[in-house]
SELOLO-112847 format. One record per residue (C-alpha): residue number from 1; residue in three letters; x, y, z. Coordinates in steps of 0.05 Angstrom, whole numbers, plus 5000, padded with zeros to 4 digits. Last residue first. Layout:
REM residues N
+-----+------+------+------+------+
! seq ! type !    u !    v !    w !
+-----+------+------+------+------+
! NUM !  ALA !    X !    Y !    Z !
...
+-----+------+------+------+------+
//
This chain:
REM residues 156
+-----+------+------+------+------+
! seq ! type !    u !    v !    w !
+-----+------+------+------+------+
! 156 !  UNK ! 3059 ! 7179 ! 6740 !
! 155 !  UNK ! 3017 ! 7155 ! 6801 !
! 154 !  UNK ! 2975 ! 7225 ! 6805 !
! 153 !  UNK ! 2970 ! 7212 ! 6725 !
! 152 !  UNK ! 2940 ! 7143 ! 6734 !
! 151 !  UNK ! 2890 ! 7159 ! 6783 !
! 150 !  UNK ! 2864 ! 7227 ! 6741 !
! 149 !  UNK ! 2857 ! 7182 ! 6679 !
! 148 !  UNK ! 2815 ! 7129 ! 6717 !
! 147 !  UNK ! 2776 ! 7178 ! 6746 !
! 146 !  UNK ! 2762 ! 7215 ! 6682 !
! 145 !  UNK ! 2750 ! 7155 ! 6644 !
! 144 !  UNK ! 2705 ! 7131 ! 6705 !
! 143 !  UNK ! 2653 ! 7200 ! 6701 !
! 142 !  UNK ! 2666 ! 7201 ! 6617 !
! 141 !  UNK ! 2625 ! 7126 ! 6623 !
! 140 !  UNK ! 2577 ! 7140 ! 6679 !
! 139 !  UNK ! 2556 ! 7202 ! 6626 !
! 138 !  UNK ! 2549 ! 7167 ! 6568 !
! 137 !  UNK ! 2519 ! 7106 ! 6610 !
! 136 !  UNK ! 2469 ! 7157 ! 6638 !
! 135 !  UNK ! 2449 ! 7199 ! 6584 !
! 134 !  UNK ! 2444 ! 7132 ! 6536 !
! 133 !  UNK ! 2392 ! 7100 ! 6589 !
! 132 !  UNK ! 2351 ! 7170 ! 6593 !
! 131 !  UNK ! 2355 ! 7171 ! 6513 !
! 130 !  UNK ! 2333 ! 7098 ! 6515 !
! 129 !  UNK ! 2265 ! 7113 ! 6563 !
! 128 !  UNK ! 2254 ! 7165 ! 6515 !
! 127 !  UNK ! 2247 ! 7129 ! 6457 !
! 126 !  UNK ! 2209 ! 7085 ! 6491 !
! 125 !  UNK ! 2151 ! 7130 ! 6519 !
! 124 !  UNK ! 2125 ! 7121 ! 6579 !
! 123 !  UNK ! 2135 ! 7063 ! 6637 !
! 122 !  UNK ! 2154 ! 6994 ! 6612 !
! 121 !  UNK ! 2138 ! 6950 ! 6668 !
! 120 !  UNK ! 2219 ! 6935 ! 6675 !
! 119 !  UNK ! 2244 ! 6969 ! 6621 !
! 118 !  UNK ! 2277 ! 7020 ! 6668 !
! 117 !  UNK ! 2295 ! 6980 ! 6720 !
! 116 !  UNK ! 2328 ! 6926 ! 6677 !
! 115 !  UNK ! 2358 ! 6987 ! 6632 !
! 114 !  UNK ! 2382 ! 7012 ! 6701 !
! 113 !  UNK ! 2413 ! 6947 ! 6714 !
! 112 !  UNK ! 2444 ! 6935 ! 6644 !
! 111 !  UNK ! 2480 ! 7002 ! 6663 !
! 110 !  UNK ! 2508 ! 6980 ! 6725 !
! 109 !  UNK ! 2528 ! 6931 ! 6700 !
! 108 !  UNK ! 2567 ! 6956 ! 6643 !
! 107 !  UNK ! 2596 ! 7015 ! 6689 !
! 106 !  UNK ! 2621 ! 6956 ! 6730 !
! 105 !  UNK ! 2648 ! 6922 ! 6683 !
! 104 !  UNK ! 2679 ! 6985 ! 6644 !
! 103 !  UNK ! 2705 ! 6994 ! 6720 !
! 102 !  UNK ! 2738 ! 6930 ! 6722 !
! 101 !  UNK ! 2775 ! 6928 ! 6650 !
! 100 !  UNK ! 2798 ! 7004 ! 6663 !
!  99 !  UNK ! 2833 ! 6982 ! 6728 !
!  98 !  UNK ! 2867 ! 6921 ! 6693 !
!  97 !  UNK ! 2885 ! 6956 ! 6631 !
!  96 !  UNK ! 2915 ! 7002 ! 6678 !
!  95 !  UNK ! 2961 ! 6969 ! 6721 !
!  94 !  UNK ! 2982 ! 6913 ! 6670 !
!  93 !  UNK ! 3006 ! 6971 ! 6631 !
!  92 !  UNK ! 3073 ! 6969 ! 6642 !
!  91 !  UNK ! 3094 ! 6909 ! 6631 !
!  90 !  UNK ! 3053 ! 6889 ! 6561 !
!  89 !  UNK ! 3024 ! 6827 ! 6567 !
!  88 !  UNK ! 2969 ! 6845 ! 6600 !
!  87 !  UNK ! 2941 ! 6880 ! 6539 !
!  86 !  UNK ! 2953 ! 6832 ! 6493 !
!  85 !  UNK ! 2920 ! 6786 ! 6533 !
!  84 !  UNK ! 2853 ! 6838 ! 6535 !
!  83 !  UNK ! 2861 ! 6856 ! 6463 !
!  82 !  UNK ! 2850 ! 6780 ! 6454 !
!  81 !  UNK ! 2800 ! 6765 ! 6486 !
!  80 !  UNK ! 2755 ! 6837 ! 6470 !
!  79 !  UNK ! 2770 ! 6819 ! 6388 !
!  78 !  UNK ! 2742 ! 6757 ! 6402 !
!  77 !  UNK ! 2679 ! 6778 ! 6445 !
!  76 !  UNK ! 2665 ! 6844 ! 6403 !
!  75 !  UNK ! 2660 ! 6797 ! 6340 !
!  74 !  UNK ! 2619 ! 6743 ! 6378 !
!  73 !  UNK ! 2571 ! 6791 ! 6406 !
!  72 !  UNK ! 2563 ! 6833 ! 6342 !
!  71 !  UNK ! 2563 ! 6770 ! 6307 !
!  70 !  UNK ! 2502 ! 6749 ! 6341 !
!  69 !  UNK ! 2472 ! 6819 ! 6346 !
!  68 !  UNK ! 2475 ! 6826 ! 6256 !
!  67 !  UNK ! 2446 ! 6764 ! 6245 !
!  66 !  UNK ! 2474 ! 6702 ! 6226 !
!  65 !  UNK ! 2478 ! 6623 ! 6233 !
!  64 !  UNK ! 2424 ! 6617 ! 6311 !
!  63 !  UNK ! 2409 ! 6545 ! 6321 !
!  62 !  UNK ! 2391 ! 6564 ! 6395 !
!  61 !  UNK ! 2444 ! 6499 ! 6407 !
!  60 !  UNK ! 2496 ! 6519 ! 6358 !
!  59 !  UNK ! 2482 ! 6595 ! 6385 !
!  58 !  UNK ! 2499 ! 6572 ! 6456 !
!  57 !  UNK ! 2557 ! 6523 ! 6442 !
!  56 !  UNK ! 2603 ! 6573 ! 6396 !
!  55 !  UNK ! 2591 ! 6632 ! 6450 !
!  54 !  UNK ! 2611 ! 6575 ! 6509 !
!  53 !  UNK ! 2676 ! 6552 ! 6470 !
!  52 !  UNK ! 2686 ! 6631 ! 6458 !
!  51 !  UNK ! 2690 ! 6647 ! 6528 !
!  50 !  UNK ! 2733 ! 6582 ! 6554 !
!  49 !  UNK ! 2782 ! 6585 ! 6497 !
!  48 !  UNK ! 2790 ! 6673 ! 6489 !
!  47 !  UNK ! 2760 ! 6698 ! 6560 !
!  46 !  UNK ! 2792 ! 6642 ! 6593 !
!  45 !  UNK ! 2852 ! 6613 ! 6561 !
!  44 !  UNK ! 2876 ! 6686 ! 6536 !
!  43 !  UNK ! 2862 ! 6708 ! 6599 !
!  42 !  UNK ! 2902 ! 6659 ! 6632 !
!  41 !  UNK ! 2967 ! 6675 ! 6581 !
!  40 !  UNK ! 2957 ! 6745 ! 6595 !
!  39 !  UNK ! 2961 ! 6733 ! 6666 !
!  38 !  UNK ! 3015 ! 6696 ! 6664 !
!  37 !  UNK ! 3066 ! 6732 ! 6611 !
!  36 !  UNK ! 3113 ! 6745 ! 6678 !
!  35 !  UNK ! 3125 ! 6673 ! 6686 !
!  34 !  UNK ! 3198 ! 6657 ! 6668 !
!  33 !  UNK ! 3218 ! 6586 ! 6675 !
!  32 !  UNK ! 3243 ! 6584 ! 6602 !
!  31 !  UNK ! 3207 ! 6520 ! 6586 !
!  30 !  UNK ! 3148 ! 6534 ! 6630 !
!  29 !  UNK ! 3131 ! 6598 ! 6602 !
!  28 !  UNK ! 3139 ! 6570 ! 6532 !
!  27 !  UNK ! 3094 ! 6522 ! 6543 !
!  26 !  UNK ! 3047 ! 6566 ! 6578 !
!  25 !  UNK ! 3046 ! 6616 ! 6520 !
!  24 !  UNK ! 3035 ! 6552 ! 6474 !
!  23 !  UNK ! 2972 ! 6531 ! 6512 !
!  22 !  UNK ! 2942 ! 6601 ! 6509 !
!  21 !  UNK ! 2957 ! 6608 ! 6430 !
!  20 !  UNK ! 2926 ! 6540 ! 6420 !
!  19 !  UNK ! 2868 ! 6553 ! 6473 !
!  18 !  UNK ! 2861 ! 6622 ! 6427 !
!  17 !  UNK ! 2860 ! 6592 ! 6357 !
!  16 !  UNK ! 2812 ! 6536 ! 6386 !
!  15 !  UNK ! 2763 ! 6585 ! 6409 !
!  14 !  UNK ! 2771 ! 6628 ! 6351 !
!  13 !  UNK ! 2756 ! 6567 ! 6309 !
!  12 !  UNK ! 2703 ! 6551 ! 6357 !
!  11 !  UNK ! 2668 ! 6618 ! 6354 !
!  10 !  UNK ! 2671 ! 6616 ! 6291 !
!   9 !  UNK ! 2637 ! 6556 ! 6271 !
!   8 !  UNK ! 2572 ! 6577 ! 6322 !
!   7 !  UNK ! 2563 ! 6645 ! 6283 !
!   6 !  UNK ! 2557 ! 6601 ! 6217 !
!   5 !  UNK ! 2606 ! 6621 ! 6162 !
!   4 !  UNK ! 2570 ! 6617 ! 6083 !
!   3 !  UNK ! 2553 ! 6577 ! 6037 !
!   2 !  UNK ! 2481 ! 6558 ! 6058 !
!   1 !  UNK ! 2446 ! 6591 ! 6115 !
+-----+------+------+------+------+
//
């Protein structure tokens, strides 16, 4: 691809722009003595640096410069990083950003493992195989919204 951004340059830019940002926040942390910005200025170091870094090196090495999934992943990954920092910076929050963060991982596993199960021998149709997978992560989904929601307003 000639001319224009390669998946694997972006990801290192943002990987860069986040181990800059991360490295700063630590400065500044250490400076001032006041540490409450940690765990936003970890994740930015490890989902933004250490995440990205790893995106960057896998499609260099696939030799993968475009497609709609690669920046998909790499888009979603970025903008994930740092929503994620910004996130647990704020003081109030921290509570349920990090709640939320676990069970959408855990939804998204679980999910990837019913697709595995699903796909797995490929039984039937394959349209319908994906409307069964979108039923249940639709519904897994509003099932831990709801509980998260419910949780936070008994604490409120």
């Amino acid at each position: 691809m000639s001319g224009g951004l390669r998946i694997s340059d972006f990801c290192f830019v943002v990987a860069a722009l986040a181990a800059l940002g991360g490295m700063g926040l630590g400065i500044v942390m250490g400076i001032s003595q006041d540490f409450t910005l940690a765990p936003a200025h970890a994740h930015l170091n490890l989902l933004g640096w250490v995440t990205m870094a790893i995106y960057g090196l896998y499609h260099r090495g696939a030799g993968r410069t475009g497609g709609f999934a690669g920046w998909t992943q790499v888009g979603s990954g970025g903008l994930g990083a740092g929503l994620m920092a910004g996130g647990l910076a704020l003081p109030k929050s921290f509570d349920v950003f990090g709640l939320s963060a676990a069970v959408l991982g855990l939804d998204t596993l679980l999910v990837c493992g019913l697709a595995r199960w699903l796909f797995d021998g490929h039984r039937g149709d394959a349209i319908g195989t994906l409307f069964v997978l979108g039923l249940a992560a639709a519904g897994l989904l509003a099932a831990s919204v709801s509980g998260v929601l419910r949780l936070v307003r008994s604490r409120a």
